[in-house]
C-alpha positions in Angstrom: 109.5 38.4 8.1 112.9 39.9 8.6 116.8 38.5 8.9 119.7 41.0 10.1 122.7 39.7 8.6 126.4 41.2 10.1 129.7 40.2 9.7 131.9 38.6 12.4 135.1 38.6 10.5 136.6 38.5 7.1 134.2 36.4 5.2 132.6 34.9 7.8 128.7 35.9 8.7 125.8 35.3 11.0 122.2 36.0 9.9 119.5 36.3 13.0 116.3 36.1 12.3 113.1 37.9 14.4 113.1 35.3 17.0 116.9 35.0 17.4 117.4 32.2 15.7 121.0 32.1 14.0 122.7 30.7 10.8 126.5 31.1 10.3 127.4 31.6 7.2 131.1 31.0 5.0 132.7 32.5 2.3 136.3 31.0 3.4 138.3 28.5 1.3 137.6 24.9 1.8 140.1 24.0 3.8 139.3 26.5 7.0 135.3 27.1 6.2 132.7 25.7 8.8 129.7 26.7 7.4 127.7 27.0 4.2 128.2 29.9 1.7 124.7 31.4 0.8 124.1 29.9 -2.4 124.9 26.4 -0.4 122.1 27.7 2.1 119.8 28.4 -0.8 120.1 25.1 -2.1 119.6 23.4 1.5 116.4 25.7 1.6 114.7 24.3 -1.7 115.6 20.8 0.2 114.3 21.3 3.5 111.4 22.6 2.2 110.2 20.3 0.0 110.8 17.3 2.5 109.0 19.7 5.0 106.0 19.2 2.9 106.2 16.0 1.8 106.7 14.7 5.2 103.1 16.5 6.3 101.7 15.5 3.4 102.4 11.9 3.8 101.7 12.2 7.3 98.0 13.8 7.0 97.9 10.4 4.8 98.5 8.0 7.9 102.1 6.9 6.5 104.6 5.8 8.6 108.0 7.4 7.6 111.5 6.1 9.3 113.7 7.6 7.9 113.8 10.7 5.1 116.8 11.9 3.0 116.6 14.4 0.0 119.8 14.8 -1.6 119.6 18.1 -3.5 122.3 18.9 -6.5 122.2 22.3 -8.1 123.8 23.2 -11.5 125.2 27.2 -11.8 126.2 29.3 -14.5 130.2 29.6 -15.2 129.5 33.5 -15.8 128.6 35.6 -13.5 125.8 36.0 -11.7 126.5 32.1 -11.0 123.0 31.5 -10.6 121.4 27.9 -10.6 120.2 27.0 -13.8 118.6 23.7 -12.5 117.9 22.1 -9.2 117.0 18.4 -8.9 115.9 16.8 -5.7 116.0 13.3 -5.3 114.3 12.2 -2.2 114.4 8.8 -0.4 111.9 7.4 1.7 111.9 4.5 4.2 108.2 3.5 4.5 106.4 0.5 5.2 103.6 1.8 3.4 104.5 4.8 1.2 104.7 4.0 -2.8 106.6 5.3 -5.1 103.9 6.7 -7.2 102.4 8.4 -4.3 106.1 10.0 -3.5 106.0 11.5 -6.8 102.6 13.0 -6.6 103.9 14.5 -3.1 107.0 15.8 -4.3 105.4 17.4 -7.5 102.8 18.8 -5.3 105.6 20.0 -3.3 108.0 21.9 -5.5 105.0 23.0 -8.1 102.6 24.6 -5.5 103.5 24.5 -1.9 107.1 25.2 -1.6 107.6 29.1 -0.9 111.3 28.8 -1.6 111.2 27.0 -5.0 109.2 29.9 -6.2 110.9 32.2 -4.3 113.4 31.4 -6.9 111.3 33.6 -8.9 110.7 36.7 -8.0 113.1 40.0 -8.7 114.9 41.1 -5.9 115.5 44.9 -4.8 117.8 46.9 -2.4 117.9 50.0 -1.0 121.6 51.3 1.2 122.9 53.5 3.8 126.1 54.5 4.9 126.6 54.5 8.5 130.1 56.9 9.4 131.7 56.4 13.0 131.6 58.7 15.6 
């Protein structure tokens, strides 16, 4: 799996992925950004991925799901790096026939042992870099 990230202008960046698929992504202030910032995107990722689950797991279950929200808040460090030190994700389910309990089981499930960006959140990351001059 790879993702080419450039900049388009001061602060602003897409990231393409192998297929061509693109995210935007915002450093601005507030007032003029579009887009999420990367840590943002990271916490939309742990999100989407464990509704992603759950909704497949609930589905191999034969539940009907209308409608599926997870509101995900992150808390960061004041120092630098402003890492997360916790995530919480509260998910909401409209279901005729999904309970609670069996939510909860899902979403453990989820974020303990299917979710490849929760532990993602894990590993150490390395760099290598190259200086490209103009011609």
């Amino acid at each position: 799996m790879k993702s080419t990230t450039r900049m388009i202008e001061d602060e602003v960046y897409v990231a393409t992925n192998e297929l061509g698929h693109e995210v935007k992504i915002d450093m601005r202030k507030p007032d003029v950004k579009k887009n999420q910032s990367p840590v943002e995107l990271l916490l939309s990722a742990v999100g989407a991925c464990g509704a992603v689950d759950i909704t497949l797991m609930l589905k191999k279950r034969k539940k009907t799901i209308i409608d599926f929200v997870t509101e995900t808040e992150g808390v960061r460090r004041d120092e630098h790096p402003r890492s997360f030190t916790q995530i919480h994700c509260h998910y909401k389910i409209t279901s005729p026939d999904v309970e609670k309990e069996e939510l909860a089981k899902v979403a453990k499930l989820s974020l303990e042992k299917y979710c490849s960006v929760a532990d993602s959140l894990k590993i150490k990351v390395t760099h290598s870099s190259e200086v490209v001059r103009p011609a």
